[in-house]
DRENDO-1510 file (C-alpha; in Angstrom, 1 decimal, always signed):
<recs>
REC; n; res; u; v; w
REC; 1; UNK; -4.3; -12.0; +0.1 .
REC; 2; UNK; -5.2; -13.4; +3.4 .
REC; 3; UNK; -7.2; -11.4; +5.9 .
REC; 4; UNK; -5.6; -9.6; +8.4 .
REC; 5; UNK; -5.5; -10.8; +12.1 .
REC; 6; UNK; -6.9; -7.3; +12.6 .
REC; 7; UNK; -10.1; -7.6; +10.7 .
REC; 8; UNK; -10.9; -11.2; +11.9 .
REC; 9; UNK; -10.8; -9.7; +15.7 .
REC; 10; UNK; -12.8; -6.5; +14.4 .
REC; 11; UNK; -15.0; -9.0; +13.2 .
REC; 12; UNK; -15.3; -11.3; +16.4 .
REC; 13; UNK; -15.9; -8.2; +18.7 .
REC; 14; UNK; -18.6; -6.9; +16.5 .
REC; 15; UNK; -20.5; -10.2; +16.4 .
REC; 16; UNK; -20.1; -10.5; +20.8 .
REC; 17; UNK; -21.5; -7.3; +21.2 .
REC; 18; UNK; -23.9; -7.3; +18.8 .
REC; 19; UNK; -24.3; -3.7; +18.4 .
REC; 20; UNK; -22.9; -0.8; +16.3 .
REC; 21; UNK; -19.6; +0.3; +17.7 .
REC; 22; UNK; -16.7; +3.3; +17.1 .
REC; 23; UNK; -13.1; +2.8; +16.1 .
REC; 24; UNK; -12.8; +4.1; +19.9 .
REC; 25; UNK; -14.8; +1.4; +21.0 .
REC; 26; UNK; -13.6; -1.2; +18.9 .
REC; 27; UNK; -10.1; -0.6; +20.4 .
REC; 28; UNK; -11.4; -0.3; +24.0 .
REC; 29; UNK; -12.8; -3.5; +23.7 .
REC; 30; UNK; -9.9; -4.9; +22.1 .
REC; 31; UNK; -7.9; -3.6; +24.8 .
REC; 32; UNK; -9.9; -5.0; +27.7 .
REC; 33; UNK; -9.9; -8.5; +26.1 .
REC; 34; UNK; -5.5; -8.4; +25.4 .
REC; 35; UNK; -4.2; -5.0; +26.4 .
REC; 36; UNK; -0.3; -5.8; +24.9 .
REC; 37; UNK; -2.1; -6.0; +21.5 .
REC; 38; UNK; -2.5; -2.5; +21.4 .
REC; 39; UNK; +0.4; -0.2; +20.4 .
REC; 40; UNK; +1.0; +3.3; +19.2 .
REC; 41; UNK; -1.1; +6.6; +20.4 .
REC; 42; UNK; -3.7; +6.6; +18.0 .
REC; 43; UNK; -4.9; +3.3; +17.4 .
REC; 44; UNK; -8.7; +3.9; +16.5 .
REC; 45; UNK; -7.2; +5.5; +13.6 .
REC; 46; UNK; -5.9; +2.4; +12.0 .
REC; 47; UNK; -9.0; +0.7; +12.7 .
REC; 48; UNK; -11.0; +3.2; +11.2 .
REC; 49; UNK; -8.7; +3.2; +8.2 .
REC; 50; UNK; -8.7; -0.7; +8.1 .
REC; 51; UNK; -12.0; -1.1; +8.2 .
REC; 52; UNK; -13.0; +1.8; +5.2 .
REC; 53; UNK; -10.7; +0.3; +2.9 .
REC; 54; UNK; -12.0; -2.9; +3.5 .
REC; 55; UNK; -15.7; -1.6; +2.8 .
REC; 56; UNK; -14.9; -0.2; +0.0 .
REC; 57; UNK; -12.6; -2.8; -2.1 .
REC; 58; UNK; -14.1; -5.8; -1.1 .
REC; 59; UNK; -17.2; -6.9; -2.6 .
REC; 60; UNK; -17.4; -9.5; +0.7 .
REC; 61; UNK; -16.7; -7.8; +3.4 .
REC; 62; UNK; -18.7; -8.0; +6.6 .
REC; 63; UNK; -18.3; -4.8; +7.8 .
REC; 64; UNK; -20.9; -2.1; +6.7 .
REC; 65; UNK; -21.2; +1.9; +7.9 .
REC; 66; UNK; -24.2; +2.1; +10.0 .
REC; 67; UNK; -23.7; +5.4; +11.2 .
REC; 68; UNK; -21.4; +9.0; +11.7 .
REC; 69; UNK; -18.0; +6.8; +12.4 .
REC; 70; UNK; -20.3; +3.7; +13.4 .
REC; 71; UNK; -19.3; +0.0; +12.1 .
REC; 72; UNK; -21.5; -3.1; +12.0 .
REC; 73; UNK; -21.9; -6.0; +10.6 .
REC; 74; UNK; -23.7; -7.3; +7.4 .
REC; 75; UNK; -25.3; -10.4; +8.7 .
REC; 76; UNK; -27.2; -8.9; +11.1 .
REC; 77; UNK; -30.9; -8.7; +11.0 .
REC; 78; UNK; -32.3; -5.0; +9.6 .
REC; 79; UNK; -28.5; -3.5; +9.1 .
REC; 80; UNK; -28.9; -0.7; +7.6 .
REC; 81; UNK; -25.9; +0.8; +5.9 .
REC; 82; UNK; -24.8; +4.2; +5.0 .
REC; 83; UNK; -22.7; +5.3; +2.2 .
REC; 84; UNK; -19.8; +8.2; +3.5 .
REC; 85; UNK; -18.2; +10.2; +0.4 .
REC; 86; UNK; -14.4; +9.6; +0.3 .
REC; 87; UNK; -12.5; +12.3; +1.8 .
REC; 88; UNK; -10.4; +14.5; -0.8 .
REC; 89; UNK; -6.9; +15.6; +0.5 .
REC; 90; UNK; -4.1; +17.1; -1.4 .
REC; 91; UNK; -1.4; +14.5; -1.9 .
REC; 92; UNK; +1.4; +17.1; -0.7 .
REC; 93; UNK; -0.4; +18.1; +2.2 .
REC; 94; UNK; -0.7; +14.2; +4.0 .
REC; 95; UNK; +1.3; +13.0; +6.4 .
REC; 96; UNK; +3.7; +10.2; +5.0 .
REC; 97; UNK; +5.8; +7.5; +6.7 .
REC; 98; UNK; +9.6; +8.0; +5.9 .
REC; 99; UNK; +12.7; +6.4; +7.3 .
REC; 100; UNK; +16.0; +9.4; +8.8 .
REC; 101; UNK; +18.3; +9.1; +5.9 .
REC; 102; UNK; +21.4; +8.0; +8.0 .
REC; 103; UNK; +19.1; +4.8; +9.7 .
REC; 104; UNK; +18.2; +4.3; +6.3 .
REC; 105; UNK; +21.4; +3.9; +4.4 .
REC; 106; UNK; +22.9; +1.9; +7.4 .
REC; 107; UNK; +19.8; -0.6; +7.0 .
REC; 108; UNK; +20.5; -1.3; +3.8 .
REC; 109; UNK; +22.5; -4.5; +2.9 .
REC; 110; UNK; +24.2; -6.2; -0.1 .
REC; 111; UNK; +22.8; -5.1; -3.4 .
REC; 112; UNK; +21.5; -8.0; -5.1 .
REC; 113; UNK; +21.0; -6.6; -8.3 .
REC; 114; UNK; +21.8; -3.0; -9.5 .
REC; 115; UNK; +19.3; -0.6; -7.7 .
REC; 116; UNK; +18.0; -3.6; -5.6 .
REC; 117; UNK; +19.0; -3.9; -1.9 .
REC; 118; UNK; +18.0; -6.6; +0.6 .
REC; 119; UNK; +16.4; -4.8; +3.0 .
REC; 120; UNK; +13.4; -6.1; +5.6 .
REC; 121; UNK; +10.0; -4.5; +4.7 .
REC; 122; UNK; +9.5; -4.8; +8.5 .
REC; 123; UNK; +12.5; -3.5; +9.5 .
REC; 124; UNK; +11.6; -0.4; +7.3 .
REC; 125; UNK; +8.1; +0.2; +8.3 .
REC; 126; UNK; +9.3; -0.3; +12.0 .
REC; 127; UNK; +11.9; +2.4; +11.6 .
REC; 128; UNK; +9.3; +4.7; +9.8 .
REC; 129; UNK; +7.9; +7.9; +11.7 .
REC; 130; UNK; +5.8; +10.8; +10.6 .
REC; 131; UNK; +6.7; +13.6; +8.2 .
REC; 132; UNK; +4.7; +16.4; +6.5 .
REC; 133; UNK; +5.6; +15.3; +2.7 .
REC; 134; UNK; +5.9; +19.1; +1.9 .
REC; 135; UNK; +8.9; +18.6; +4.1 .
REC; 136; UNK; +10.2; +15.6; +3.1 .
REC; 137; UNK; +10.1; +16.4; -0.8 .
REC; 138; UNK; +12.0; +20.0; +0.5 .
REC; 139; UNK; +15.0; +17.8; +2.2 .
REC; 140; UNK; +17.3; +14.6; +1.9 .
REC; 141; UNK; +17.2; +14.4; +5.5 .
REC; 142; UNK; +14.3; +11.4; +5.3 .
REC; 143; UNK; +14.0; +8.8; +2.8 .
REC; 144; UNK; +10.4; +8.6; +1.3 .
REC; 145; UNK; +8.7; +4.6; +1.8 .
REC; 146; UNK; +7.0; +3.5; -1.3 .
REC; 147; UNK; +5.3; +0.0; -1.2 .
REC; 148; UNK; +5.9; -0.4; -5.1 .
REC; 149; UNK; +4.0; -3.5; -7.1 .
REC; 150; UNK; +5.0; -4.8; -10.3 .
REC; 151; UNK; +2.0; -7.3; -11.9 .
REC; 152; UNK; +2.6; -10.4; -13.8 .
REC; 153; UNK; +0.2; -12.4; -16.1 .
REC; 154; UNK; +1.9; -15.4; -17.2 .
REC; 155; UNK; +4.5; -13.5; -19.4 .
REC; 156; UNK; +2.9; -10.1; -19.5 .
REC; 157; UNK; +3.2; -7.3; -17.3 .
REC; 158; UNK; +1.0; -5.1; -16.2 .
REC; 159; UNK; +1.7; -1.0; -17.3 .
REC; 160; UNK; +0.0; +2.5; -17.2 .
REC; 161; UNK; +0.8; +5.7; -18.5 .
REC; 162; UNK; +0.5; +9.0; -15.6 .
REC; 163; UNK; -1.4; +11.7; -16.0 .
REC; 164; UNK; -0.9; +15.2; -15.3 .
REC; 165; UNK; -2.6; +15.4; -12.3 .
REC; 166; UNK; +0.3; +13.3; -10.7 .
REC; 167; UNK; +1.6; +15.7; -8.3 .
REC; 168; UNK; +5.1; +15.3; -9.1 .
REC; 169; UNK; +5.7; +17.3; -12.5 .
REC; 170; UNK; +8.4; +15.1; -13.6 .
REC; 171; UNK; +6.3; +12.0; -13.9 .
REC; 172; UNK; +3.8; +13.8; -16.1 .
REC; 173; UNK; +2.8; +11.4; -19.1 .
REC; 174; UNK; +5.5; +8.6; -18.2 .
REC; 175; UNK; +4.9; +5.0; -18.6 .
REC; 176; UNK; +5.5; +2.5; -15.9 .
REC; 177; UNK; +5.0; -1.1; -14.7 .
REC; 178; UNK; +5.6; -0.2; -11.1 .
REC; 179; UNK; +2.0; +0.7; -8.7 .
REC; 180; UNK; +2.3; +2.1; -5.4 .
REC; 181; UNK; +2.4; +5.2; -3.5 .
REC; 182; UNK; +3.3; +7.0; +0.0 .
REC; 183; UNK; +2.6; +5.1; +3.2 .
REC; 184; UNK; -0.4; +7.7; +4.7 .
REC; 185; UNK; +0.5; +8.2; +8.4 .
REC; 186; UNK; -3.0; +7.8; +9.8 .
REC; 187; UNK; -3.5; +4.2; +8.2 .
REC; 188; UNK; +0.2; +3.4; +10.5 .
REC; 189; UNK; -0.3; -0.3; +11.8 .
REC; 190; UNK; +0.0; +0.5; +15.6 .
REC; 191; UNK; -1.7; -2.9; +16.1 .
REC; 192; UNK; -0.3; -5.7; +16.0 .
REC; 193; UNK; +2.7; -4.4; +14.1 .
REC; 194; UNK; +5.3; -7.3; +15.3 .
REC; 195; UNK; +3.5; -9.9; +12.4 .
REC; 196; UNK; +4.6; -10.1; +9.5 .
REC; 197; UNK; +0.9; -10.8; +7.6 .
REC; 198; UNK; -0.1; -7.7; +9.3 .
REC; 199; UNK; +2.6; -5.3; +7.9 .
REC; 200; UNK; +2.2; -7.5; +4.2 .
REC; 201; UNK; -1.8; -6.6; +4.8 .
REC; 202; UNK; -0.6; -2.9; +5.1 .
REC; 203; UNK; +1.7; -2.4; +2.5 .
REC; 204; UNK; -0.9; -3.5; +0.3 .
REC; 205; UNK; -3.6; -1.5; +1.1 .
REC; 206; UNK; -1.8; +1.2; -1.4 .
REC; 207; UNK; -2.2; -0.9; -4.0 .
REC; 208; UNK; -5.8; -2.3; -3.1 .
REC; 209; UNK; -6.9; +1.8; -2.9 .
REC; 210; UNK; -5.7; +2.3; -6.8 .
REC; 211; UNK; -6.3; -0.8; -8.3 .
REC; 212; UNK; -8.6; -3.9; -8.4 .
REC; 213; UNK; -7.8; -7.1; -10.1 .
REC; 214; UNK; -10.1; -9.8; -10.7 .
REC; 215; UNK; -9.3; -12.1; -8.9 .
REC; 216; UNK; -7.0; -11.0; -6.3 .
REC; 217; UNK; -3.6; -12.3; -6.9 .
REC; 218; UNK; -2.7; -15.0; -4.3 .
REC; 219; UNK; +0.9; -15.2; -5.1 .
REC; 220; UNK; +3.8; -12.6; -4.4 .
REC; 221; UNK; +7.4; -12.3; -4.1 .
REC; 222; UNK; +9.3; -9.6; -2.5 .
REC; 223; UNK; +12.2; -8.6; -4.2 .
REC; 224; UNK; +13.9; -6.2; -1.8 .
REC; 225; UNK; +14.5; -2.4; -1.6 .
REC; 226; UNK; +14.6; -0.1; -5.0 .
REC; 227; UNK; +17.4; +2.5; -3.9 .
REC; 228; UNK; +18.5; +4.9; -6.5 .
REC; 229; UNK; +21.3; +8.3; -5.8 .
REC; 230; UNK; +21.4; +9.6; -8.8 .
REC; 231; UNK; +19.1; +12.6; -8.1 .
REC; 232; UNK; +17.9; +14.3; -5.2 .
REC; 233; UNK; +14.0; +12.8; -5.8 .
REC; 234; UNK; +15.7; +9.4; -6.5 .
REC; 235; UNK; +17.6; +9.9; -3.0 .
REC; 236; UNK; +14.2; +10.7; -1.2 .
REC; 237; UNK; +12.5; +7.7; -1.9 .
REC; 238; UNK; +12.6; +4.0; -1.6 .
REC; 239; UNK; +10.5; +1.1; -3.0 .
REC; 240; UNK; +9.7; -2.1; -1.4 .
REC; 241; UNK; +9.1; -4.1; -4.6 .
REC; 242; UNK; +6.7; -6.8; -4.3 .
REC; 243; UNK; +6.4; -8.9; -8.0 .
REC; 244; UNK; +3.1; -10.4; -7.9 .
REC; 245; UNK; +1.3; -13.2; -10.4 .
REC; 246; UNK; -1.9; -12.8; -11.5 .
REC; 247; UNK; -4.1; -15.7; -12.6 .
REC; 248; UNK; -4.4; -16.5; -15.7 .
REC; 249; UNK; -7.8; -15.0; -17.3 .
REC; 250; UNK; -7.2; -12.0; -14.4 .
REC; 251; UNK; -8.6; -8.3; -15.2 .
REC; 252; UNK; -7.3; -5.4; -13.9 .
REC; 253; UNK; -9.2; -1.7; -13.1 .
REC; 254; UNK; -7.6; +1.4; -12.2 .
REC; 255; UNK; -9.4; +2.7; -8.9 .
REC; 256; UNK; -7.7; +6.3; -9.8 .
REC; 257; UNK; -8.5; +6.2; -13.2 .
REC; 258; UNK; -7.4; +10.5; -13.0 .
REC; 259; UNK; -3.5; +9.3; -12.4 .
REC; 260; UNK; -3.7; +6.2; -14.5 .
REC; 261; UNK; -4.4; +5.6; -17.8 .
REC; 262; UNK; -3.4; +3.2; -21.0 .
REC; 263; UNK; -3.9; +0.3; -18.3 .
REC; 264; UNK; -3.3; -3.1; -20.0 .
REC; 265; UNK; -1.1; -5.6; -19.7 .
REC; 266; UNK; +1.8; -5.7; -22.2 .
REC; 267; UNK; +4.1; -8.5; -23.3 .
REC; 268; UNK; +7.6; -8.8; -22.1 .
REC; 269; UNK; +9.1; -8.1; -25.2 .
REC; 270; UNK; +6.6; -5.3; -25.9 .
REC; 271; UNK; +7.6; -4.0; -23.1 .
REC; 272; UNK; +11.3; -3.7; -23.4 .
REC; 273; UNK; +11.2; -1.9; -26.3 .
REC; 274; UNK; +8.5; +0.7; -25.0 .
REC; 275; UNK; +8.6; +3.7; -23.4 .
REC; 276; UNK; +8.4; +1.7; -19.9 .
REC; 277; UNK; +12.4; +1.5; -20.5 .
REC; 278; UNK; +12.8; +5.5; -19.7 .
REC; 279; UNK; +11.5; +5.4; -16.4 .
REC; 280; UNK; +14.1; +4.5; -14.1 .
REC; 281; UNK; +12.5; +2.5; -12.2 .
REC; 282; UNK; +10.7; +0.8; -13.8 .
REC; 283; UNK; +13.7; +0.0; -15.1 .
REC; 284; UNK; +15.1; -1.3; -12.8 .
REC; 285; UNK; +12.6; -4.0; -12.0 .
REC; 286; UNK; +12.6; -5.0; -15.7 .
REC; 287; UNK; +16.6; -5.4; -15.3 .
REC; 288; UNK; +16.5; -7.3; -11.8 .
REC; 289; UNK; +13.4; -9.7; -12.8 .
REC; 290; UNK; +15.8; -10.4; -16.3 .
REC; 291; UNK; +17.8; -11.6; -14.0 .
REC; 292; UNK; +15.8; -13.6; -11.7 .
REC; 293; UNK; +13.1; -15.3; -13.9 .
</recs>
């Protein structure tokens, strides 16, 4: 994937000032240079997001930790970079991004293919606010956003089996070919969140935080919005399914190797008569790309 507008500015005001610098300052500085660039009330939040994933999943980045909440840059003389422990949350008790129901459902358009709706990514993310996920899994009053990746190599696909520490019982020990998780409310985009590559840059970052492929796919298609009514939990949640091609000779390593396991990449035909088939959707996907490929 292309870098982000975000970490190329990140990037330029580092390398002015030449010194170690906060989220906070990164943002002030940001601010001085193009205040309509900056959106949203808690900005230094995203950057501080943006830029820890970006340390920690890419072997190239420029960006080290030089301090308590301090970011540098790698190419400068003496850097000395610290290593910060990743911080360990409950999945129930984040804050998610999730759409009102009733915006939701009159969002949606035609569906394409059964369970597939065309639906704008942006248009979903910009519709998006904050909700306790306690809440939302207690209520149909929100509709859960899932950025939801399904991995091609040539004519296999990639799948994984979920283990038991999945926080949702019902997915204990199923088999799927669809990645992804909840949008986490403090990585929100509030900058720059009218371009497109931005939003793309954030709806992957889910994917980037759980698995690494060698090399990074360059190719993706998005397919539209997964909606499903048949249950309460399918009513709660929506996918934004992105189909991605890997290269050829690509590897692929779970980053949370506690919820995945079996990773490998399976062919089509394999796959249709595996266990992938019960989950729903998973599904789905296979039924929709059928039709598509």
């Amino acid at each position: 994937m292309a870098r982000s507008r975000l970490l190329i500015v990140l990037e330029e005001v580092l390398r002015e000032r030449g010194v170690p610098l906060s989220a906070r300052a990164l943002v002030a500085e940001i601010q001085a240079r193009n205040p309509e660039d900056l959106k949203g009330q808690t900005p230094w939040k995203t950057v501080g997001a943006r830029l820890a994933v970006d340390i920690r999943q890419n072997p190239a980045s420029p960006f080290i930790r030089q301090g308590s909440g301090l970011y540098g840059l790698r190419e400068w003389p003496d850097a000395a970079e610290i290593a910060v422990p990743p911080r360990r949350i409950s999945p129930l008790d984040e804050d998610i991004l999730a759409v009102p129901a009733a915006r939701f459902l009159s969002m949606l358009g035609d569906e394409t293919v059964p369970g597939i709706f065309k639906l704008d990514y942006l248009d979903v993310v910009t519709a998006s606010q904050t909700v306790p996920r306690r809440r939302a899994e207690e209520t149909e009053s929100f509709v859960q956003i899932i950025p939801s990746f399904v991995i091609f190599r040539g004519r296999e696909v990639l799948c994984y089996k979920r283990t038991r520490k999945t926080p949702e019982n019902r997915l204990h020990d199923t088999r799927s070919i669809v990645f992804g998780g909840h949008l986490q409310s403090a990585d929100v985009p509030t900058l720059f969140t009218g371009e497109r590559p931005f939003v793309v840059d954030f709806l992957f970052r889910e994917l980037r935080e759980e698995l690494s492929l060698t090399p990074e796919p360059e190719r993706y298609l998005y397919l539209g919005a997964l909606y499903l009514t048949g249950s309460a939990f399918e009513r709660q949640h929506t996918g934004l399914v992105f189909v991605l091609e890997a290269a050829e000779q690509a590897s692929a390593k779970s980053l949370e190797p506690g919820y995945h396991s079996g990773l490998k990449f399976m062919g089509w035909e394999e796959v249709l008569s595996s266990s992938v088939m019960e989950d729903r959707w998973s599904r789905v996907c296979i039924e929709a790309l059928g039709q598509t490929s």
